[in-house]
C-alpha positions as CSV (number, residue, x, y, z in Angstrom):
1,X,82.4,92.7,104.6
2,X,84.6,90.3,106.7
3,X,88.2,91.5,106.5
4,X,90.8,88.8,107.1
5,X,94.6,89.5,107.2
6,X,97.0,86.6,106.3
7,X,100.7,86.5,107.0
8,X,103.4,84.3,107.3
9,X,107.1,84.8,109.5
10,X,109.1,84.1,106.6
11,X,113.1,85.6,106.5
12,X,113.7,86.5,103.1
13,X,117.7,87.4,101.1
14,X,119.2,90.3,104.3
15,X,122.4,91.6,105.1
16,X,123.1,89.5,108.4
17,X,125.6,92.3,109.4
18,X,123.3,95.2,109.4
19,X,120.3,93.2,111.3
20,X,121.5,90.4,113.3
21,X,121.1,90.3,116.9
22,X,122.7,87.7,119.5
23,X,120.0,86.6,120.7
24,X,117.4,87.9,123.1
25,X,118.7,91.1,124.7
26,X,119.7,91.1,128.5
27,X,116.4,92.8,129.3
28,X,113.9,91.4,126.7
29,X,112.9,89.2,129.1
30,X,111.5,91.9,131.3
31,X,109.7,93.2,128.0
32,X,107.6,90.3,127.9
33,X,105.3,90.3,130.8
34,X,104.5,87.0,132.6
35,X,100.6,87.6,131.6
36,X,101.5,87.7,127.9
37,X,99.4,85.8,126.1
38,X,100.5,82.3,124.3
39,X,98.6,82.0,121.0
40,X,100.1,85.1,119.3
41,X,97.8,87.1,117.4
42,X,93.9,85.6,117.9
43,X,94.2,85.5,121.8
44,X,92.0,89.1,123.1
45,X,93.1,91.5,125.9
46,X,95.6,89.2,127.9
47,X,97.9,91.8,127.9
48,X,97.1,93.9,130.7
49,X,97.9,98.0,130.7
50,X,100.5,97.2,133.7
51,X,102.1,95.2,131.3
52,X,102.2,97.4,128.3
53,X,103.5,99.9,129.9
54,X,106.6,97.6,131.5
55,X,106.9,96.6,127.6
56,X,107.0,100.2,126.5
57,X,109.3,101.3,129.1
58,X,111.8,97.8,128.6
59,X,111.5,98.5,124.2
60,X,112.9,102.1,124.8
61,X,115.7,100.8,126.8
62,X,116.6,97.7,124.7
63,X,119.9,98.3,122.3
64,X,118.6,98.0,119.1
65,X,120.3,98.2,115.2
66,X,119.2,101.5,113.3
67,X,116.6,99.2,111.6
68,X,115.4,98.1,114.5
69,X,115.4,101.1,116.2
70,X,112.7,102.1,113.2
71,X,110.4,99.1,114.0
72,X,110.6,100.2,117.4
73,X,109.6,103.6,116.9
74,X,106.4,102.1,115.1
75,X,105.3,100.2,118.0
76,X,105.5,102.6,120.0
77,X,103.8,105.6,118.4
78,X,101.6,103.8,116.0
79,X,101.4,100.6,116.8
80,X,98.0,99.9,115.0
81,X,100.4,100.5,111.5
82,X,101.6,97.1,112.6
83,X,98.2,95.8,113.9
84,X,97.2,96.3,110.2
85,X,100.4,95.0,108.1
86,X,101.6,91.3,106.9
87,X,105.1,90.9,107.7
88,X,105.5,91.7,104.1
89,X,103.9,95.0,103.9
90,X,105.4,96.2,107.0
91,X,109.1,95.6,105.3
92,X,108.2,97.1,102.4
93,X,106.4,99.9,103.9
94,X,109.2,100.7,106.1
95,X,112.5,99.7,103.6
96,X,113.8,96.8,105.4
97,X,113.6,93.0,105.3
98,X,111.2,90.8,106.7
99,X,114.0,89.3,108.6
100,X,114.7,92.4,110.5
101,X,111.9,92.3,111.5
102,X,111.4,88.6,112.3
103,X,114.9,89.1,114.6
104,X,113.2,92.0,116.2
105,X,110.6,89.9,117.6
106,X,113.0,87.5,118.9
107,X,115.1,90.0,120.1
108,X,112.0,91.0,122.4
109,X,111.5,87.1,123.0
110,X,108.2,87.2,121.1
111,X,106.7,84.4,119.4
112,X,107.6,86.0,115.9
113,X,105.6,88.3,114.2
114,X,102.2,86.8,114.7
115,X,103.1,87.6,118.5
116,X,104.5,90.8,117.6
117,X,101.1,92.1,116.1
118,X,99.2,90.7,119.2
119,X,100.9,93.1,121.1
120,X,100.2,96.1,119.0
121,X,96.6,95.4,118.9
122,X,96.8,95.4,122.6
123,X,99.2,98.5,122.5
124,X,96.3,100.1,120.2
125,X,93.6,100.1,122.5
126,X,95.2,101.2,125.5
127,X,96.2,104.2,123.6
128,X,92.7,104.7,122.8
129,X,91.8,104.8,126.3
130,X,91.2,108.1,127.5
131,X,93.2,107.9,130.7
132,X,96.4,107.1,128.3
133,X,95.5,110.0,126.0
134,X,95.0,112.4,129.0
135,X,98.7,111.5,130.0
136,X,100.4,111.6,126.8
137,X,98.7,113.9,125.4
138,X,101.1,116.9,124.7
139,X,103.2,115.8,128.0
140,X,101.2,118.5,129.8
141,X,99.8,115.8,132.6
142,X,103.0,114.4,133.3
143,X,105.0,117.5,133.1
144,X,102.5,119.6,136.2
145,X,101.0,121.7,133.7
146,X,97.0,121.7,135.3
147,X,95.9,123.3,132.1
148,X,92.7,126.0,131.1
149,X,92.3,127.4,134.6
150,X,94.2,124.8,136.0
151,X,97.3,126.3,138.6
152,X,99.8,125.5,136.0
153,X,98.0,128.3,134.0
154,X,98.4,128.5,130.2
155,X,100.9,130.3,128.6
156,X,99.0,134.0,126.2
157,X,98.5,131.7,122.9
158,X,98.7,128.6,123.8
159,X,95.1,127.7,123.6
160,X,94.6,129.0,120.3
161,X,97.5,127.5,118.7
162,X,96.4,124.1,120.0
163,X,92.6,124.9,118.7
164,X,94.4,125.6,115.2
165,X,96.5,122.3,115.4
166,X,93.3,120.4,116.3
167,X,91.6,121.4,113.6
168,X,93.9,121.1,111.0
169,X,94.0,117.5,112.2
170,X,90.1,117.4,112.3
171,X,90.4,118.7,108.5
172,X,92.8,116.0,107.1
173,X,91.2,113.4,109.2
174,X,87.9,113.9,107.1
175,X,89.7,114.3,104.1
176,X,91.5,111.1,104.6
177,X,88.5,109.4,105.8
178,X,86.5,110.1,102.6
179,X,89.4,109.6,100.5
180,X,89.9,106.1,101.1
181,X,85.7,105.1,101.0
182,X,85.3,102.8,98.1
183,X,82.6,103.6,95.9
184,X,80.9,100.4,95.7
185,X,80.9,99.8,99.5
186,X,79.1,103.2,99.8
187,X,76.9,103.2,96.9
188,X,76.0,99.4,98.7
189,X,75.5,101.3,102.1
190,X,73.7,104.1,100.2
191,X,70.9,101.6,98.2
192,X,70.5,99.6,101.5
193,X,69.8,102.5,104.1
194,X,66.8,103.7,101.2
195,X,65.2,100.7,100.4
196,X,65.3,98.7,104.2
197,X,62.1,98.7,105.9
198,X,63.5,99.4,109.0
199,X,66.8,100.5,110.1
200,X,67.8,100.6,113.8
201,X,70.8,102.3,114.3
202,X,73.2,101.7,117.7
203,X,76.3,103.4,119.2
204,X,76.6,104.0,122.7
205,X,79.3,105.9,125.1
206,X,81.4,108.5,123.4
207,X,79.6,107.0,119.2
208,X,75.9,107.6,121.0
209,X,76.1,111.3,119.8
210,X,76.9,110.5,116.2
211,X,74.3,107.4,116.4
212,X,71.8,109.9,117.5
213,X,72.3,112.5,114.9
214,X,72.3,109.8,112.1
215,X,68.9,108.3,113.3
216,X,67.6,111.9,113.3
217,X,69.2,112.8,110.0
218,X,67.4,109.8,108.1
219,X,64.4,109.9,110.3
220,X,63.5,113.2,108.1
221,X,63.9,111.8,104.6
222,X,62.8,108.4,105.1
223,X,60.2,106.6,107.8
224,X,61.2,103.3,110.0
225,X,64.2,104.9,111.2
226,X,64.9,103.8,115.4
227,X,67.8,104.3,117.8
228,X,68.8,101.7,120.0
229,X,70.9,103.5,122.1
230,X,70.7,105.7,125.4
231,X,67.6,107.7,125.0
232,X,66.4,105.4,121.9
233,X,64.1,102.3,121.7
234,X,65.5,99.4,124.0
235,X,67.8,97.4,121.6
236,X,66.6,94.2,122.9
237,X,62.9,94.7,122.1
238,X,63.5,96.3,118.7
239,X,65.8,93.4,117.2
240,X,62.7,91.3,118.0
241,X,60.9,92.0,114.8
242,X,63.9,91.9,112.3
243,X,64.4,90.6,109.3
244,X,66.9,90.5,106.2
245,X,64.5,93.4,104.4
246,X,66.0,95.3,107.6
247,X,69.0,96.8,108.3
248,X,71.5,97.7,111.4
249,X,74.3,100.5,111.5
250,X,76.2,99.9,114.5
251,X,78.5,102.9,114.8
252,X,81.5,102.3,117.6
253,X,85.2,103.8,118.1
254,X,87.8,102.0,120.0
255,X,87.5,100.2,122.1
256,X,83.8,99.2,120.8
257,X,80.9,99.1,123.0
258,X,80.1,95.3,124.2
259,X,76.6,95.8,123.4
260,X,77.1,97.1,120.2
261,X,79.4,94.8,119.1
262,X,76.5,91.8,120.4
263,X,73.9,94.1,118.7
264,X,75.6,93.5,115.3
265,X,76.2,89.8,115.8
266,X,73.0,89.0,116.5
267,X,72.2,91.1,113.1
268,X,74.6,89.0,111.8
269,X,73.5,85.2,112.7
270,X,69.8,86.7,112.1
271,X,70.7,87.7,108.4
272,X,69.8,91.3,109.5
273,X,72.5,93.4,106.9
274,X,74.7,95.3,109.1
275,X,76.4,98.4,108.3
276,X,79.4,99.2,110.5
277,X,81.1,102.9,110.7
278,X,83.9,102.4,113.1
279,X,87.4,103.8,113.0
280,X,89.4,99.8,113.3
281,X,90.3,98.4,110.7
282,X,90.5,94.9,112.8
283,X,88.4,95.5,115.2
284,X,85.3,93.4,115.7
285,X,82.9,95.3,114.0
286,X,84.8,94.1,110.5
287,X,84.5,90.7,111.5
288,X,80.9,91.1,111.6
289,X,79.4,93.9,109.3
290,X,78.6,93.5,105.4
291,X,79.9,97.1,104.8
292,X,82.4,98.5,106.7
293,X,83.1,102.5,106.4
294,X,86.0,103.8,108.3
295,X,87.0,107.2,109.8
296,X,89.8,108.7,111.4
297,X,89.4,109.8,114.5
298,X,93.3,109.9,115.4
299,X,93.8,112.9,117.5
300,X,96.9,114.5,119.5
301,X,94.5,115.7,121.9
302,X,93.0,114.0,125.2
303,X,89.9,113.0,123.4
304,X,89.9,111.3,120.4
305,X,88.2,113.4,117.1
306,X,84.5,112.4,116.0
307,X,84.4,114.9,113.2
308,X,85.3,112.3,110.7
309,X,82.1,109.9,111.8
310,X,80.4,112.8,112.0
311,X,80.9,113.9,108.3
312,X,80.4,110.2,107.2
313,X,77.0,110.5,108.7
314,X,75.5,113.4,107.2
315,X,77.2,112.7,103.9
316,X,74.6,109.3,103.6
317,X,71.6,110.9,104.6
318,X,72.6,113.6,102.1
319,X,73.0,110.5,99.4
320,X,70.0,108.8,100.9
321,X,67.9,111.7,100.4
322,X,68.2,112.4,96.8
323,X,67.8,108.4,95.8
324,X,64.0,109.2,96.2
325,X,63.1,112.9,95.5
326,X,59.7,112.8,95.7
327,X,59.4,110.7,98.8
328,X,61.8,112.3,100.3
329,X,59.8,115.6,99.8
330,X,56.5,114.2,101.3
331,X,58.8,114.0,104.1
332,X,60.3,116.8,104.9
333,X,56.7,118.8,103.9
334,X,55.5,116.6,106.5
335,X,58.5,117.4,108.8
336,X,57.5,121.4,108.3
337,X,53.8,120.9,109.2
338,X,54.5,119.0,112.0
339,X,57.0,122.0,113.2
340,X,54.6,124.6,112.6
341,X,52.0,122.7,114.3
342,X,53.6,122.4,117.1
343,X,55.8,125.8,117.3
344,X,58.8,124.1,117.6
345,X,61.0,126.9,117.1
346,X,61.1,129.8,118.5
347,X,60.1,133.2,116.4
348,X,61.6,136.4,117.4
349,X,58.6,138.9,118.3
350,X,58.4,141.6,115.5
């Protein structure tokens, strides 16, 4: 499914008084680093973290209208919300005009909006990075505090209340994550992981865990199931023998693995179907997958959440399972004699 977003920097009817600026502000030339890239919104990782953080630091500084102040307050915490958005949407969504926003860009001596989102994708992966996370997180890295058995120590009940807070937010980002799966995507993704000869599924780094546990999942209620990961067949020698009767699931968070990401376009050019669960709506996964399932895996914490992914995971081998009952039975019985054979588990001693 290859997602494209279209927009335009139009200024539509606005009350000049409310949203006009005089120009660039004194230090908006500071807020766009030298390094910043030209093309606006297709150019890829020019903008280096140095300079993000010299833009985040200037955009807090920078006078700003009320409305403005809004937009700001986007980019900073969230700025894959703008990532995401047309010009339009983002005015709507946040009850302003597209020429508010359009002067906020110029205001931070951005090419327009198309610039504007460039940023923000930027601004979206270093906050994925776990070094960001670790420092924002909470404020506890900046503000001393060493943490669980650090010497900053941890105040009786602070540990459990953040446990509590983390998982309501593992909890609504699984709800949110299912509720916003179409049902034709998934009953697609569903058919295709049954009835494909093969299906080789990759994720590496911090998506490896979840890539393992779905090859293992579908590995007992249907055969041809590999993992070309850490661990798993080598990804080069199994895409070898792949064809469009096949299919890939490349499973990545951001920022995506490399090799994942070359995994599925090779899929791709070799009209392998390719089934991407990733948590970017933009990110290069969608550019290159035929189904595209997102999860949530937005987290206060230092580490981003993989319970969403995870859930997605064992919710289609749970649907793959019952598209073929009786097959899926010959597995598993075979699964339980192969288990006893071998004593896999352990038996407590009566």
């Amino acid at each position: 499914m290859k997602q494209k977003t279209l927009h335009k920097d139009t200024q539509t009817g606005s009350n000049p008084a409310a949203d006009s600026v005089a120009g660039p502000h004194p230090e908006a030339s500071a807020a766009r680093p030298s390094s910043a890239p030209e093309g606006g919104l297709e150019d890829k990782g020019e903008w280096t973290a140095a300079a993000l953080e010299t833009f985040e630091r200037n955009l807090r500084r920078l006078p700003l209208t009320p409305s403005q102040q809004a937009l700001a307050s986007v980019v900073l915490d969230n700025p894959e919300r703008v990532a995401m958005s047309t010009i339009h949407a983002l005015a709507a969504d946040l009850s302003v005009n597209e020429s508010t926003i359009a002067r906020f860009a110029l205001a931070l001596e951005l090419k327009g909006y198309a610039e504007l989102r460039s940023i923000c994708r930027a601004l979206a992966r270093n906050h994925a990075g776990m070094l960001w996370r670790f420092t924002h997180a909470d404020g506890k890295a900046s503000s001393g505090n060493a943490g669980i058995g650090g010497a900053g120590g941890e105040r009786d009940g602070e540990s459990q209340s953040r446990r509590d807070a983390l998982a309501a937010q593992d909890g609504a980002a699984i709800a949110s994550s299912f509720a916003r799966i179409d049902e034709t995507l998934w009953c697609k993704a569903v058919t295709l992981l049954s009835s494909a000869e093969h299906v080789c599924v990759m994720g590496l780094r911090q998506s490896q865990p979840v890539a393992s546990m779905m090859a293992y999942l579908l590995a007992l209620v249907r055969s041809e199931v590999r993992e070309l990961s850490a661990g798993g067949v080598s990804h080069v020698d199994a895409l070898r023998d792949l064809g469009s009767r096949d299919c890939v699931v490349a499973i990545a968070t951001r920022p995506c693995s490399n090799d994942t990401v070359k995994v599925a376009r090779w899929a791709r050019e070799h009209g392998v179907p390719v089934i991407a669960i990733t948590d970017e709506v933009l990110g290069p996964l969608g550019e290159l997958a035929d189904d595209v399932l997102l999860a949530n895996t937005d987290s206060d914490a230092v580490l981003s959440s993989m319970t969403a992914l995870v859930s997605i995971v064992q919710a289609l081998a749970n649907d793959v399972a019952v598209v073929d009952i009786d097959s899926t039975r010959a597995h598993l019985e075979e699964q339980e004699r192969l288990l006893n054979f071998f004593e896999v588990y352990s038996r407590k001693k009566s």
